[in-house]
C-alpha positions in Angstrom: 0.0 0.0 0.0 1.3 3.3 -0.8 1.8 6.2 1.8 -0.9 8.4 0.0 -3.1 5.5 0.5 -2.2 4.7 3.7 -2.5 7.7 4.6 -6.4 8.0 3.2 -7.4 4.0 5.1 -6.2 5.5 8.0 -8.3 8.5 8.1 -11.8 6.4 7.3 -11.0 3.8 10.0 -9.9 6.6 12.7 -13.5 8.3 11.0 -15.5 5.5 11.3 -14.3 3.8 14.2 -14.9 6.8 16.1 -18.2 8.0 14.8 -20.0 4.3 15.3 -18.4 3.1 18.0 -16.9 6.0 20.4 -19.7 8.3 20.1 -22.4 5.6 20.8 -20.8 4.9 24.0 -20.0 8.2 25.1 -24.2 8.8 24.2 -25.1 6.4 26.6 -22.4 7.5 28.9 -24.3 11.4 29.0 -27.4 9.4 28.7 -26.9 7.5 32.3 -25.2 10.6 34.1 -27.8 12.9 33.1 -30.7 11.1 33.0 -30.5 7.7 34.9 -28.3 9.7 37.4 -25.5 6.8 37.3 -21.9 6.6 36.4 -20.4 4.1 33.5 -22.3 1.8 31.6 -22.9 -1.7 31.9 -21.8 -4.6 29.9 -25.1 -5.0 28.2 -25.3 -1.2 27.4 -21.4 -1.7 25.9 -22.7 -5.0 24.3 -25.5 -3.4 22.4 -23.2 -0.1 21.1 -21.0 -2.5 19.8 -23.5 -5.0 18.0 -25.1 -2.1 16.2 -22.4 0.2 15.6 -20.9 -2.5 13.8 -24.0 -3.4 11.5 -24.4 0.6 10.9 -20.9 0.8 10.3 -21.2 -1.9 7.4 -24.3 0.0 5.8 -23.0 3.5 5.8 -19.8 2.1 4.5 -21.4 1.4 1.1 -22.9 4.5 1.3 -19.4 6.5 1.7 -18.1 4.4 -1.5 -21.5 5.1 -3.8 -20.8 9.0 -2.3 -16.8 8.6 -3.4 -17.5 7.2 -6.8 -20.1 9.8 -7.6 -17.3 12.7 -6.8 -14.6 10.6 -8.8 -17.0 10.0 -11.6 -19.4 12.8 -11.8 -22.4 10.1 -12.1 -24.8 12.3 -10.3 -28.2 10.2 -11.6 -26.8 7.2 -11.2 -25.5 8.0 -7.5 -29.2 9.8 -6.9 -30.4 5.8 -7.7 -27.9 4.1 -5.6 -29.3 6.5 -2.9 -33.1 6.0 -3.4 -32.2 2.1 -3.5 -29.9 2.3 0.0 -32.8 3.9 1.2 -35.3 1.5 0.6 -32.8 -1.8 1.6 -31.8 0.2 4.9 -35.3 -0.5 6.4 -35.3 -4.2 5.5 -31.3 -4.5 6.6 -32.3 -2.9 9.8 -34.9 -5.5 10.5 -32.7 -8.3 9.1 -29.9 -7.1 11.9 -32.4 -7.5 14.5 -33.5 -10.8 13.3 -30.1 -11.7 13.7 -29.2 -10.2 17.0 -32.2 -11.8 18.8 -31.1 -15.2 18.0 -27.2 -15.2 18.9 -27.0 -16.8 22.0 -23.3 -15.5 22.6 -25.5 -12.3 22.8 -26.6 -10.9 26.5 -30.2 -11.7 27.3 -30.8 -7.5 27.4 -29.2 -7.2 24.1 -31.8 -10.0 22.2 -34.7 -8.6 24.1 -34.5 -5.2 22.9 -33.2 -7.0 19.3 -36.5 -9.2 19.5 -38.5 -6.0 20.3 -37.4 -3.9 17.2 -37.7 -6.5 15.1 -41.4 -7.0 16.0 -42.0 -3.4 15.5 -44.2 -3.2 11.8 -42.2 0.4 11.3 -39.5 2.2 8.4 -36.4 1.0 10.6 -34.6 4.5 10.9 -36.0 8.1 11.1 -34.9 10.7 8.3 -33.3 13.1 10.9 -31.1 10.1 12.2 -30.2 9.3 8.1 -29.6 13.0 7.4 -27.4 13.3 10.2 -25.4 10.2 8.9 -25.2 11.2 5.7 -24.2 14.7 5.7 -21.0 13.2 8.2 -20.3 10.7 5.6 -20.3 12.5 2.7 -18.3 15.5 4.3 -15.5 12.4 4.7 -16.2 11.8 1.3 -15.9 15.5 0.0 -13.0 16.1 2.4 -10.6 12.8 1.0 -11.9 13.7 -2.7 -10.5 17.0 -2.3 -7.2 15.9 -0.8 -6.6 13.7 -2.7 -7.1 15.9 -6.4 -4.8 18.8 -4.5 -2.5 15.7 -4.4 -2.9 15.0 -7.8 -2.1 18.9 -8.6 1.0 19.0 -6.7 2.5 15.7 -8.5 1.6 17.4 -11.7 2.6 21.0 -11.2 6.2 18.9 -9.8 6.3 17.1 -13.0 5.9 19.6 -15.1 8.7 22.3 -13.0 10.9 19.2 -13.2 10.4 19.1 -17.3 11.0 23.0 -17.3 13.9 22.7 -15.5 15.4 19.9 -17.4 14.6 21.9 -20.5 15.9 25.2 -19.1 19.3 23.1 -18.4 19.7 22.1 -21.5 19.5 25.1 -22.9 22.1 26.5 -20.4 25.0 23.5 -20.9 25.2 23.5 -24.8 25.6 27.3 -24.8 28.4 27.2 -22.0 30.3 24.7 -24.1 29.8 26.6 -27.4 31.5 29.6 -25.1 34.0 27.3 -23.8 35.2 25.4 -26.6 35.3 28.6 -28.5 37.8 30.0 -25.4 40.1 27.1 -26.7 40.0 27.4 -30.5 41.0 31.1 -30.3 44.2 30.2 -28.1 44.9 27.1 -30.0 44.8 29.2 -33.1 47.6 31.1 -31.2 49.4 28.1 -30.3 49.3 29.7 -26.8 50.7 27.6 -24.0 47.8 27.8 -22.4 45.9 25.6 -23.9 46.7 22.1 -22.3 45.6 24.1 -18.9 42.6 25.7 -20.4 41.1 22.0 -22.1 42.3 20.4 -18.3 39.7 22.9 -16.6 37.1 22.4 -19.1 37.5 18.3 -18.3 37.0 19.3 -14.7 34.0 21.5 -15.8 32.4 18.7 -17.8 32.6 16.1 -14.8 30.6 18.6 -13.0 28.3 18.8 -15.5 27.4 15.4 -16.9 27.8 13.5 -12.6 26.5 16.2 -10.5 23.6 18.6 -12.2 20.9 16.2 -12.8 20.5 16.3 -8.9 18.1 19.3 -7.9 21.0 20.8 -5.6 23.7 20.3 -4.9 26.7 21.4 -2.5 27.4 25.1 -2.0 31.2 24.1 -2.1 31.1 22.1 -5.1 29.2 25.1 -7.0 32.0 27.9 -6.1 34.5 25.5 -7.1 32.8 24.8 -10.6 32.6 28.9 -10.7 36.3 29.7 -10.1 37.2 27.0 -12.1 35.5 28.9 -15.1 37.1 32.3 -14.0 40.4 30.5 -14.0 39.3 29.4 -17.5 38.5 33.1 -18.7 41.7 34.5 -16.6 43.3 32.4 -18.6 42.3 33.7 -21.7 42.0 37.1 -21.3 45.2 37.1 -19.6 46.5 40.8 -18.9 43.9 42.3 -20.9 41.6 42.9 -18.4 41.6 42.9 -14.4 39.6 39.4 -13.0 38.9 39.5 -9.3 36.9 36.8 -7.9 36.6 36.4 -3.7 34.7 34.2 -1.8 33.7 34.4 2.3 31.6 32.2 4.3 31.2 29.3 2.4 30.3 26.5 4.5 29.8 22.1 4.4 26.4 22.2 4.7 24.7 24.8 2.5 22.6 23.9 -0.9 22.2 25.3 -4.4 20.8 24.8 -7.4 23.5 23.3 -10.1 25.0 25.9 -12.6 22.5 28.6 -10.9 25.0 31.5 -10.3 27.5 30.8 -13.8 25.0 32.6 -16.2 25.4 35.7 -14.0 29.4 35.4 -13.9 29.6 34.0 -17.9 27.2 37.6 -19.3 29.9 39.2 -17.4 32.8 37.7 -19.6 30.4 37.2 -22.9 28.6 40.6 -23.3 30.6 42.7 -21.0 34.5 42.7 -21.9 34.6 40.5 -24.8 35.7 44.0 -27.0 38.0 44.8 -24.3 41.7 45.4 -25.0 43.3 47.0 -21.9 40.8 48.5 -19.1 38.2 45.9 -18.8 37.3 44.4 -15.9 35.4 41.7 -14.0 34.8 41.5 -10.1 32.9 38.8 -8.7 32.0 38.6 -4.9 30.1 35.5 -3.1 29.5 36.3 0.5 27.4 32.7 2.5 25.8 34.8 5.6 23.7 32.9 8.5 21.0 32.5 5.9 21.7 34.0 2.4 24.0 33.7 -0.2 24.8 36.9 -1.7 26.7 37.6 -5.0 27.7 41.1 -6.7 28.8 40.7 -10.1 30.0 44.0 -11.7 32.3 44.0 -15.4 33.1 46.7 -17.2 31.2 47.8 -20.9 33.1 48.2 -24.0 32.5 51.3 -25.5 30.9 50.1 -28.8 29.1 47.0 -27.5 25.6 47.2 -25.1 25.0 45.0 -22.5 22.7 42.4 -23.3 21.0 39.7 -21.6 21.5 35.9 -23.5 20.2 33.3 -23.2 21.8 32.4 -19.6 20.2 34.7 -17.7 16.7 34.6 -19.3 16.9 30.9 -18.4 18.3 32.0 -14.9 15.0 34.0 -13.9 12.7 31.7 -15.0 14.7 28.7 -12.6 14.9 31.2 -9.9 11.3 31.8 -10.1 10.7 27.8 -10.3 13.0 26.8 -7.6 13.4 29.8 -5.0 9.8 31.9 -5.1 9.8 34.7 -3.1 13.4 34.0 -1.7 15.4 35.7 -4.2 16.0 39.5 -4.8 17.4 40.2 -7.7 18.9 43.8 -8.8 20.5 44.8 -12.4 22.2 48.1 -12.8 23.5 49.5 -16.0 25.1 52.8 -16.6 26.6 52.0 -19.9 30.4 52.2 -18.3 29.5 49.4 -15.8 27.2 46.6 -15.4 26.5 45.3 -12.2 24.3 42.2 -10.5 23.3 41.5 -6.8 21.7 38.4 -6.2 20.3 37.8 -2.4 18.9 34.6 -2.6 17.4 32.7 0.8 19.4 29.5 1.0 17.1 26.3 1.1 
């Protein structure tokens, strides 16, 4: 049995274990101390609440199913007709119950008396005050696990389909950092730059990351920075003493989660569309602060003077995960003053 299941059986048999047999003896509990002006109840008393509560338990339990499959199904005549009909069988199950009762000699001689009497009785076996009040109960159980159990149904869908965003969003994200990447190398290789065997060792590094650790939906803080300044190390490399790379990091602790490849579209716009024209006063700085209970990141690079700022394809990918994975836990600011472009990102670790 699954949990969700389990979790619905348990609720009916706490429900009607409690309504037929806990509530009948508490009834003739009040009933003696009030009434009879006596304490407790006696075996007999117990006996009968028992003995009946079980036989109504049995008949209103087919009752809650007809009530469940209407909700499930929508059959509204045919649950009307399976109403009617309980209706008219209750009477003669009633006087079939008593029948029975009077004639089980395990049964206390009070308990068949009383059985004898109601069966002898030419009367409709139950009064509709005493039905209404059973079935308005039942059917708000009913109503109650129906409704459960479709806001269940919901929140496995709406999962499914963030997970599917997510995995599409992803990758979107990895085939355009590798175009970046392997573009890095063929313009040093072109150069026959030393730097290469370096540059294709980080990207191997980069790629284990990728392909072992960002299918998971976080990972560790740690592991994420040291993705990061592996690609700054990358760019550093390749820009060389063109431009001024700064990247710091404080805080960073064992314990702390993230999102895989969250925070590299942020860092990789800075490189791509902010210094890319560059040729002696660019410059990136990158800052990743872990307080008691955020993770904060400035990002600020430097504009060439012919190129604008743009957003690709990273970071339009970037707010639509942060608005899947951290709602209302991330503040996001983006300044541009055509000389310098700058990020903060305060994002409410989970």
């Amino acid at each position: 049995m699954s949990i969700k299941y389990s979790k619905y059986f348990k609720i009916e048999a706490i429900f009607f274990t409690t309504y037929f047999y806990v509530f009948r003896i508490l009834t003739d509990l009040e009933y003696n101390f009030w009434e009879r002006k006596i304490s407790g109840i006696s075996f007999s008393e117990l006996e009968h609440s028992l003995a009946y509560g079980t036989s109504s338990l049995a008949a209103f339990y087919i009752f809650y199913r007809i009530v469940r499959n209407y909700l499930s199904n929508r059959k509204l005549l045919r649950s009307i007709g399976f109403v009617l009909l309980f209706l008219v069988c209750f009477s003669t199950y009633q006087k079939g119950i008593n029948y029975f009762y009077a004639h089980l000699d395990f049964l206390s001689a009070e308990v068949r008396s009383l059985a004898t009497q109601a069966y002898k009785v030419n009367s409709i076996g139950y009064s509709l005050a005493y039905m209404f009040k059973e079935f308005l109960a039942i059917s708000c159980l009913a109503y109650f696990i129906h409704a459960d159990k479709q806001k269940e149904q919901m929140k496995a869908l709406k999962e499914e389909q963030l997970i599917s965003e997510l995995t599409y969003l992803k990758s979107q994200l990895q085939p355009h950092f590798f175009f970046n990447t392997m573009n890095n190398i063929y313009g040093l290789a072109l150069q026959r730059a030393e730097e290469t065997a370096p540059l294709v060792a980080k990207l191997a590094e980069m790629m284990r990351y990728i392909l072992y650790r960002t299918d998971e939906k976080f990972v560790s803080l740690n592991e994420e920075i040291e993705f990061i300044r592996n690609y700054v190390e990358v760019e550093n490399i390749r820009y060389r003493s063109m431009i001024t790379i700064s990247f710091e990091v404080q805080g960073i602790d064992e314990d702390s989660k993230i999102s895989p490849l969250l925070l590299l579209p942020f860092i990789e716009n800075a490189f791509k569309h902010g210094i890319q024209e560059e040729q002696k006063e660019g410059f990136v700085d990158v800052v990743i602060c872990k307080t008691e209970a955020e993770l904060i990141m400035e990002v600020s690079n430097s504009i060439a003077g012919s190129k604008k700022n743009t957003c690709g394809i990273g970071l339009v990918n970037l707010k639509k995960r942060l608005e899947i994975l951290y709602p209302k836990k991330y503040k996001l600011q983006i300044q541009n003053d055509e000389k310098v472009y700058h990020v903060s990102l305060t994002l409410a670790l989970i």
